[in-house]
N, C-alpha and C positions, 0 to 999 in steps of 0.2 A: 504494500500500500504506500502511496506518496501523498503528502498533500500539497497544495501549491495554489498562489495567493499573488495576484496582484494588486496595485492601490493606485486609483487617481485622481490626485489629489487635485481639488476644482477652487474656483475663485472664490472667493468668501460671499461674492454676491448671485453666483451662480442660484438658479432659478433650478432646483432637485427635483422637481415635476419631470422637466424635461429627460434624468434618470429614470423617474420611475415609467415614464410610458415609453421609453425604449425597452426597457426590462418586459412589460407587459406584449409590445409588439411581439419580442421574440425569445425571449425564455422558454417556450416551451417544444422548440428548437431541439436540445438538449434530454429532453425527456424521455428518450431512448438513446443515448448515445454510448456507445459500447466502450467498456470499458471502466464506463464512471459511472464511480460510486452514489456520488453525492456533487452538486455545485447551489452553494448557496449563494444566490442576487444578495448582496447587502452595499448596503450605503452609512455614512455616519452625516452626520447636518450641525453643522457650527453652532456652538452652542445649547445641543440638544447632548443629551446622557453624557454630558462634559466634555463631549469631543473640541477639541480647537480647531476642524477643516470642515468643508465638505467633502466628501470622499466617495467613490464608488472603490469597490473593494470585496469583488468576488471570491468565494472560498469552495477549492475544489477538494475533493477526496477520491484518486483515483487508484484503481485494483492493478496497474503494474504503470510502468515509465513509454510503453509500446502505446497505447492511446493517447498517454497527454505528450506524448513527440507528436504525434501525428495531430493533435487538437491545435500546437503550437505553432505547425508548419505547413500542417498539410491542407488546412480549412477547416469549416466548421463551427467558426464565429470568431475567433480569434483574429481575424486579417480583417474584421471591423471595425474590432477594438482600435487596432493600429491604424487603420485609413479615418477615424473619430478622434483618434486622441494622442496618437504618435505610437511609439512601441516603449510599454513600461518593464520596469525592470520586473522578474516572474520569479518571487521568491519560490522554493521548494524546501522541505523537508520528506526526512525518509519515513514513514507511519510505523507505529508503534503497536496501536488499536484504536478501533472505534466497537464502542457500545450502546447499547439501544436505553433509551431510560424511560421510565412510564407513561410518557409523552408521546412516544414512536407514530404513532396512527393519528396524531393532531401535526396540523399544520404551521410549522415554527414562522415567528414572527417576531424574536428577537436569537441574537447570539452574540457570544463574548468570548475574545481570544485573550492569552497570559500567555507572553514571548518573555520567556526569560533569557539571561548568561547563565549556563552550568559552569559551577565552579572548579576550581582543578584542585585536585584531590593528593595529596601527600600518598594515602593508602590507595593500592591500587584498583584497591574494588570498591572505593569510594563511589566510585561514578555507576555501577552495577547495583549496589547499594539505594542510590538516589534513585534510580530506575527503576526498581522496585518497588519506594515508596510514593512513584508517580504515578504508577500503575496500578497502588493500594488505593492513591485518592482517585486516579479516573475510576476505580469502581464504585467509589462511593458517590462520588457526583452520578455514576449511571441511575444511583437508587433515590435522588431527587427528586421533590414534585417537579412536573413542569418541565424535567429535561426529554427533548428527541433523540440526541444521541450526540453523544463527548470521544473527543479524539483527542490523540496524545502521537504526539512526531517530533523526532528531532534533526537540527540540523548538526553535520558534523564539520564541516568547512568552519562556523560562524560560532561552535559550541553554544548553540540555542535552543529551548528547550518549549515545545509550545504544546496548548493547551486550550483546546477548539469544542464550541458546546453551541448547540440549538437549543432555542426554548419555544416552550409554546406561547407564550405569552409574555410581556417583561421579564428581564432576568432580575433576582432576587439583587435588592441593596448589597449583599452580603458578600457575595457573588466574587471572588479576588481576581478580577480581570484588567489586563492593562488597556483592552479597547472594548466598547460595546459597540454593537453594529444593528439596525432595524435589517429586517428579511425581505426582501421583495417578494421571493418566488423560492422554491428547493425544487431544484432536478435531480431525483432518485433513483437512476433506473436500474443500477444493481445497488445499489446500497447494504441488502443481508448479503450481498456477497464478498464484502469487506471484512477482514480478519479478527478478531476481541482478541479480550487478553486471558 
């Protein structure tokens, strides 16, 4: 599993309607497209759940690196993105897991990512260790009210550690995320076919 995330970041007076009814045109585009797991339409809005941008900020979750080459290069809505808004930079991480949480069958209409530094470790199984107890807490967030389903990936270039969750509804105050994002749209189309932990 990979996940992978790009962000564009828009002008502070940008007009997000014009977001969301691109999203509505053709998100559903995606809705069977082989390969992916998951792509959540999210956006953030200046000023709104604390963000300081506007942002559009797509969050995919795909079952090997063979479709999202081919989503990145070969078509398939990605050479829109770029002929709209230029070509952004396409974070990736390697997936960890995704798990379903009591929410699964509602349709998510908030999420919140937590991009951490992983620390470097004296002992050498420090970092086996922290992976372990990141994969103690995504189960625990899987057992949430109100979560669809929580991911955990890391990258190993950037030592970053993230931590990707749908909600049905607002995500809780409580909630330890470094961005919250509103949901457009979720394209599903394998989604159980995505790995847990």
């Amino acid at each position: 599993m990979y996940a992978m995330q790009y962000e564009i970041t828009l002008p502070a007076d940008y007009a997000m309607d014009v977001i969301r009814q691109r999203v509505a045109a053709a998100a559903h585009l995606l809705d069977d497209r082989a390969g992916l797991g998951l792509k959540a339409y999210l956006i953030r809005e200046n000023g709104r759940e604390g963000s300081p941008v506007n942002q559009y900020a797509p969050f995919y979750l795909w079952q090997e690196t063979g479709p999202m080459a081919d989503f990145l290069v070969g078509g398939g809505g990605f050479q829109r993105i770029i002929g709209s808004f230029g070509r952004p930079a396409v974070h990736h991480w390697t997936g960890l897991a995704a798990l379903p949480g009591p929410a699964r069958a509602a349709v998510p209409r908030a999420a919140t990512r937590r991009l951490t530094t992983l620390p470097e470790f004296a002992d050498p199984d420090g970092l086996a260790a922290l992976f372990e107890e990141e994969t103690a807490r995504l189960h625990s967030t899987a057992g949430r009210e109100g979560v669809h389903t929580t991911a955990l990936a890391f990258d190993p270039r950037h030592w970053q550690l993230l931590r990707f969750t749908l909600w049905e509804d607002a995500a809780p105050a409580d909630e330890d995320a470094t961005e919250r994002y509103e949901v457009l749209h979720l394209s599903a189309p394998h989604l159980d076919a995505l790995p847990g932990a």
